[in-house]
PLY file of the C-alpha trace (Angstrom):
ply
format ascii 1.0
element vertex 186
property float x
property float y
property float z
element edge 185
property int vertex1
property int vertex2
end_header
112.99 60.90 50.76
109.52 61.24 52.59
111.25 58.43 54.85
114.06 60.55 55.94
112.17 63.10 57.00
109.92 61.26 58.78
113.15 59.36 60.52
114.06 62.85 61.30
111.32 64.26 62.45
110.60 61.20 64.82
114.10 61.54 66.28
114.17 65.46 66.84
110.48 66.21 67.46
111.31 64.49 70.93
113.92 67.56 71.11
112.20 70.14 70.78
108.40 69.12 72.04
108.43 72.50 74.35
109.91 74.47 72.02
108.66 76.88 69.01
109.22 75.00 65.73
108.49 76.11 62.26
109.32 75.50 58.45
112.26 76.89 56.74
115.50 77.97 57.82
115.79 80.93 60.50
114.85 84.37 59.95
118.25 86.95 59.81
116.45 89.67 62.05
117.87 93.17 62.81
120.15 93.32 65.37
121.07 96.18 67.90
123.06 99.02 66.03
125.99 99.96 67.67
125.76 97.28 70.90
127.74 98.04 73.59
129.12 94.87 75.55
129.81 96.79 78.33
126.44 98.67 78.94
124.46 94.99 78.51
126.25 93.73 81.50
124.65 92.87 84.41
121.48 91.50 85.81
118.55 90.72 83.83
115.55 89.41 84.48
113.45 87.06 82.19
109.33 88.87 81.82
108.23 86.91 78.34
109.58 84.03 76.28
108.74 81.37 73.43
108.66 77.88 75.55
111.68 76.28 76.35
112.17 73.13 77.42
115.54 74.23 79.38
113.44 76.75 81.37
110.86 75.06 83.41
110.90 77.33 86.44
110.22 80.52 88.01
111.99 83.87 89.15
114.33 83.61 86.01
117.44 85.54 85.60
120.90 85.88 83.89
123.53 87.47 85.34
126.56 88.86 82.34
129.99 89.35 83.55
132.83 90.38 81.30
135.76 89.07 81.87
139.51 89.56 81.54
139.87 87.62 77.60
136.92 89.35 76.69
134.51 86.74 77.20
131.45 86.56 79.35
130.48 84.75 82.01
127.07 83.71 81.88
125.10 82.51 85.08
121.52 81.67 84.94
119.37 80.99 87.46
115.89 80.12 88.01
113.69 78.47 91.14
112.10 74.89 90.04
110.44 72.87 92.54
111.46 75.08 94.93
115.36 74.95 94.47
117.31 77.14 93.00
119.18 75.97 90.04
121.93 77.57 88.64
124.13 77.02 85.59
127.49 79.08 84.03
128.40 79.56 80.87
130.49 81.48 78.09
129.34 83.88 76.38
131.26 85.25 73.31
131.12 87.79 70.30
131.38 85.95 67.27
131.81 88.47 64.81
133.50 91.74 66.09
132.25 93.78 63.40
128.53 92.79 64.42
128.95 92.52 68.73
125.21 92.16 69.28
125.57 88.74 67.83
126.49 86.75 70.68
127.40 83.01 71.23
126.64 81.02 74.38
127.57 78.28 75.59
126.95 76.44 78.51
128.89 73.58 78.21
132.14 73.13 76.95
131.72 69.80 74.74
128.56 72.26 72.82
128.98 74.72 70.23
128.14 78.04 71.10
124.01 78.90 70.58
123.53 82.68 68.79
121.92 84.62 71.65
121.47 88.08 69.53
120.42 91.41 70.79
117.82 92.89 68.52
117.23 95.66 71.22
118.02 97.27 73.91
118.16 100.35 75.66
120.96 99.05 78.74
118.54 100.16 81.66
115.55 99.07 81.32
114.70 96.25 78.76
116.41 93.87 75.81
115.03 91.66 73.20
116.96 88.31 72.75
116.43 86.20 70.12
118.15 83.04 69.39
117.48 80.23 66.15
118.73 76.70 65.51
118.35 75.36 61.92
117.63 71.49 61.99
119.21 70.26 58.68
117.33 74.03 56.74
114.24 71.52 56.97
112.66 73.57 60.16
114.12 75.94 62.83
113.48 76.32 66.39
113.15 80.07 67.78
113.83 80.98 71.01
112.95 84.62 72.10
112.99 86.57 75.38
112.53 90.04 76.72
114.41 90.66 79.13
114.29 93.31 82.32
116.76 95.21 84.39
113.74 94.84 87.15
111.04 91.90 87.59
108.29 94.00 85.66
107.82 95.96 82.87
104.97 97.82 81.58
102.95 96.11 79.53
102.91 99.04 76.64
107.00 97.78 76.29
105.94 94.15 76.16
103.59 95.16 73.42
106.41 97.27 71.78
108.64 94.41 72.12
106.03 91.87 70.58
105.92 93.83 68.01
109.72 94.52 67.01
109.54 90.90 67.19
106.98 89.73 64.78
108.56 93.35 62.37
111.66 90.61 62.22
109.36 87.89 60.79
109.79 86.14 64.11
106.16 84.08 65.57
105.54 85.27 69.04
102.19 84.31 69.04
102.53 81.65 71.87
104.76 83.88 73.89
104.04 83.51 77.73
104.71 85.68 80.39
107.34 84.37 82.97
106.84 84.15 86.58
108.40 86.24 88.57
106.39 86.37 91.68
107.59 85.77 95.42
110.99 85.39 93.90
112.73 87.58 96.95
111.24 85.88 99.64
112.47 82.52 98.16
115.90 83.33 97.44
0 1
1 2
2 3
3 4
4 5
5 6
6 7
7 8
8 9
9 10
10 11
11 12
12 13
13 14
14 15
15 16
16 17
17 18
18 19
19 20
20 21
21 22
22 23
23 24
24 25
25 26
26 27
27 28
28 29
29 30
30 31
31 32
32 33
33 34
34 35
35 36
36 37
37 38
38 39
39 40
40 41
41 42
42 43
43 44
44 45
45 46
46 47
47 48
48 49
49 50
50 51
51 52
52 53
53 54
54 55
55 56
56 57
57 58
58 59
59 60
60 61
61 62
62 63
63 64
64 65
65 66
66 67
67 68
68 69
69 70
70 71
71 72
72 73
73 74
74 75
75 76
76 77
77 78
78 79
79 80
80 81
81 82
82 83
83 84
84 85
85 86
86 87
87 88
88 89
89 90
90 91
91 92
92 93
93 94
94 95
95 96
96 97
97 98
98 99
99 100
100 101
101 102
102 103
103 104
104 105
105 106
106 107
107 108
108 109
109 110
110 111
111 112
112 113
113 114
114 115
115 116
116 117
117 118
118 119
119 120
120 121
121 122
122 123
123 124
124 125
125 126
126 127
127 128
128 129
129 130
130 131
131 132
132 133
133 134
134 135
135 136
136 137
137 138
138 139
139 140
140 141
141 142
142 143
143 144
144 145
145 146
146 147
147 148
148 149
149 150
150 151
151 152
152 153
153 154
154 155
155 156
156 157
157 158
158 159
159 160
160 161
161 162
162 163
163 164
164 165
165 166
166 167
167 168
168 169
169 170
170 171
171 172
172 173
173 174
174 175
175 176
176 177
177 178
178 179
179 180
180 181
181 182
182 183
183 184
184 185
């Protein structure tokens, strides 16, 4: 037994090296009472996340469109190395009685990844939080807060932190995104 773990972990830890990892399947935090798909559309800039490994860059965004079938498109940007990247996805509700847990995808051939709103008040911020169980062994969180503008004041980052770690969720090594000089570059 000790062997398959330790075949696991030396196959996955690889995986996840920028990411958050920690014992134990993932938390079930509150979500957003009452979301409102329509409302969370639009443009949202990334100010604070756990590291991830798919976001290297700077000047961070998603952009949420809904679209006819009810599904979202999901375009993410950010400036790496002086490029701008970009990527689409899907985004979808999964469960229609709870809409503030979504599922995104950004490839076709993937599953869909939760991406769940545990708050937001549509105009200025949003806490996203999204978990992926590895075999109920470990999970790897992935958290953001999210603004309608490149800045927020640091009293709602504190306020955020703290709804966070209220949902058992470690944002301890949360680090402020860079969203500096992003206008004069795009």
């Amino acid at each position: 037994m000790k062997l398959s773990v330790a075949l696991v972990f030396a196959f996955v830890l690889p995986l996840i090296r920028a990411q958050v990892p920690h014992w134990g399947p993932c938390p079930e935090p509150a979500v957003q009472p009452t979301f409102n798909l329509k409302q969370f559309m639009g443009r949202w800039f990334e100010i604070a996340k756990l590291p991830a490994q798919f976001e290297r860059g700077r000047c961070i965004e998603t952009n949420f469109t809904l679209k006819t079938d009810k599904s979202i498109r999901v375009v993410s940007s950010e400036i790496l190395k002086g490029e701008l990247r970009k990527i689409e996805g899907t985004g979808v509700i999964e469960d229609m009685k709870n809409p503030a847990k979504l599922g995104i995808s950004y490839s076709y051939v993937l599953p869909y990844s939760p991406y769940w709103i545990l708050s937001t008040d549509y105009v200025n911020s949003a806490l996203v939080y999204s978990c992926t169980d590895v075999l109920r062994l470990f999970h790897v969180d992935f958290a953001w807060i999210l603004g309608r503008t490149r800045t927020l004041p640091e009293a709602t980052i504190e306020k955020a932190k703290e709804i966070f770690a209220n949902n058992n969720i470690d944002v301890t090594r949360m680090i402020a995104s860079k969203q500096q000089g992003c206008e004069k570059t795009l």
